[in-house]
N, C-alpha and C positions, 0 to 999 in steps of 0.2 A: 637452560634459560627458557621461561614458560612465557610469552606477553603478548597479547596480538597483535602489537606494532612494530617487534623483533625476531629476527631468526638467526640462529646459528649455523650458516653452510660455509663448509670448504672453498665453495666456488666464488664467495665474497669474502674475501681476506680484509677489506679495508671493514666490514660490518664486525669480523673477527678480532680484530684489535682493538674496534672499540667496545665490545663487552669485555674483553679480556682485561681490559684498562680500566673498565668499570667494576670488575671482580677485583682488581689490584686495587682500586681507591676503596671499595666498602672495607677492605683488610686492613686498610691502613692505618697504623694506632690514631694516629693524629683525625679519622675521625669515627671513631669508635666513642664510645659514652659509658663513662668512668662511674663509677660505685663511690661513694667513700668508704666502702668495706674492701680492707684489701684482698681478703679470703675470701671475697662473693667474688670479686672482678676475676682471681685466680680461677674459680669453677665456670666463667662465662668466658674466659679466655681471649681477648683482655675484659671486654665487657658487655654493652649492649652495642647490636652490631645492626646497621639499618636493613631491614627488609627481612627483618626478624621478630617472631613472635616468642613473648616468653612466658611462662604461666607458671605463678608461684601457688601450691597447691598446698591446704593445712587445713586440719579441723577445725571445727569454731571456736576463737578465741587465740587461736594461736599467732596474731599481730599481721595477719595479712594485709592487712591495709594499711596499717601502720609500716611495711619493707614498701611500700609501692608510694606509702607516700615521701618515706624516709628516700629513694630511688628520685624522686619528682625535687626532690630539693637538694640530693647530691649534683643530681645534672646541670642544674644552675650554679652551685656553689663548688664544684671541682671538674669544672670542664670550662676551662680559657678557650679551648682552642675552636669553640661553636663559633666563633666569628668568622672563623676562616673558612668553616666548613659551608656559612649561608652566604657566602661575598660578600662581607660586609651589610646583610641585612639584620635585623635582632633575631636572634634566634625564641623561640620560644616553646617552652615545657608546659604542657599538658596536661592535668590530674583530673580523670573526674569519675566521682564519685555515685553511685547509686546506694549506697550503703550509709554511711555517714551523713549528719547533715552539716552546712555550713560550720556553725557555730563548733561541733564536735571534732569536724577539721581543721578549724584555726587554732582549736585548742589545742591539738596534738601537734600541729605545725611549729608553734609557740614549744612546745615540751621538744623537742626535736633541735630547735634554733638556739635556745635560751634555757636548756634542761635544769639549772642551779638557779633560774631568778621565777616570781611570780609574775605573772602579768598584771593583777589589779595591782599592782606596788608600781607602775608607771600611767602617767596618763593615755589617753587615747593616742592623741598625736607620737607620743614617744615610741609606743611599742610599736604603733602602723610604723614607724620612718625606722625600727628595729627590724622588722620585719623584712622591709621594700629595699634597706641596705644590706641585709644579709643575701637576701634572693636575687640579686642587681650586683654582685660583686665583679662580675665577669661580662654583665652588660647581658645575660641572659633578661627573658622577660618568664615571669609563672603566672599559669591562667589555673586558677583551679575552678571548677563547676560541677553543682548538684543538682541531679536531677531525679526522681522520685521513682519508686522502683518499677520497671518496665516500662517507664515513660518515654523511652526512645529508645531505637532499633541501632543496629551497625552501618546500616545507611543514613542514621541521623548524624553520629558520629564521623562517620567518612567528609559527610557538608560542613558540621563542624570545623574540621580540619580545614577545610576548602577555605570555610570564610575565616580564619586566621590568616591566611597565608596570602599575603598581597606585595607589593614594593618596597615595604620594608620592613613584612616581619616572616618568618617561615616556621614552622612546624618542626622541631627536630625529635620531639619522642611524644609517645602516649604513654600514660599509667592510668588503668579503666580498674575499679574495685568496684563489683566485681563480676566476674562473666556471667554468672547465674540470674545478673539481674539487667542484664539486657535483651534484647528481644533480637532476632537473627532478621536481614533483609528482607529474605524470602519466607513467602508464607505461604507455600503449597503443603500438601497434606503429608508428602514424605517428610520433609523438614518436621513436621506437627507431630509424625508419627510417636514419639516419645523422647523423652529424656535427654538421649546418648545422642539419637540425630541432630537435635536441637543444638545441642551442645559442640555438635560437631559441625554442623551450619556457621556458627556466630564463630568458629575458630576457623575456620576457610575464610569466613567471610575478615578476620582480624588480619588472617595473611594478606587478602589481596589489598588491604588499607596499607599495610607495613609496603607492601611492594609498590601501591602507585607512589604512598608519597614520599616513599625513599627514607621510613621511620621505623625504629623500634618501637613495637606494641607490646607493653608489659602488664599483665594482666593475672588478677587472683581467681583460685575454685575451690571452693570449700567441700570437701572430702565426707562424702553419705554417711550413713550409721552404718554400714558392712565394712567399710573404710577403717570408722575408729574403733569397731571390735574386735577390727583385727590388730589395732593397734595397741590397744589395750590387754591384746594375750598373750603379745610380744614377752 
């Protein structure tokens, strides 16, 4: 256990029981964060587990935003047990995008929710109250937000969270598409040094959000060209 407010010794058993207790409740299915894919929940074992980072990684084009969004509406739509998990506060799921703009995500959202019906075949008011019933079945709440590419950092995101999270409503996952297009907290020059540091800055910096606010951080990275020529020689 890593946190500067916690320590693990022998010599404080009563500090020992309560991490211990706290390792037992993040395992505990009941509150763990379910997939509607039962073969994804299987390789996540059960499934998204808080103060965990996950990163789905694929060439372009191959629906990374589309599992992260599809991820951001299973949470709301197959996870009753959020309520118990915030005491009774609204729990609320996370999506936001750098990649996508609004308009492009409600339309996938819509393809996701309602895959057999069109949207312009209902009015506005129908498909919104289509929409806000399917994502509200479980008394979850969904925030989804766009913001433009490199336009906010991992510290924007962490406030983010913050100012979601008041008396009655709480943060229980992120879905961020996608890592490439966020900017890392830190801006000293080793972080700048290139690419790989960078990338590995804004994924430290993903864990320690997942760890303060007790959330799954699940996140895409789109795979270089040395990447898909290797994949292509397969």
């Amino acid at each position: 256990v890593h946190d500067t407010a916690h320590t693990f010794d022998s010599n404080n058993i009563e500090q020992m029981q309560m991490l211990v207790a706290q390792t037992q409740d993040v395992r505990d299915s009941k509150n763990v964060i379910l997939t509607g894919i039962r073969g994804l929940n299987m390789l996540l074992s059960p499934g998204y587990v808080a103060g965990s980072v996950y990163v789905f990684a694929g060439l372009p084009g191959n629906y990374k935003s589309g599992i992260l969004l599809e991820s951001h509406v299973d949470t709301c739509r197959f996870n009753p047990n959020l309520k118990a998990i915030t005491n009774g506060k609204t729990p609320v799921s996370v999506y936001i995008t750098m990649e996508n703009t609004l308009t492009q995500t409600i339309s996938r959202l819509w393809s996701i929710l309602y895959p057999n019906a069109d949207i312009s075949t209902f009015t506005t008011k129908e498909a919104t109250d289509m929409i806000n019933e399917a994502l509200s079945v479980n008394g979850c709440r969904s925030v989804i937000l766009y913001y433009g590419y490199r336009e906010k950092s991992t510290r924007d995101i962490d406030a983010i969270i913050s100012s979601l999270n008041d008396d009655k409503n709480q943060v229980v996952a992120l879905f961020f598409d996608y890592i490439k297009r966020v900017r890392p907290g830190r801006t000293d020059a080793a972080v700048n040094a290139s690419e790989k540091t960078e990338l590995n800055a804004i994924m430290n910096e993903f864990k320690t959000i997942a760890a303060k606010h007790g959330i799954p951080v699940v996140t895409g990275h789109q795979l270089n060209r040395a990447a898909a020529a290797e994949v292509d020689a397969l």
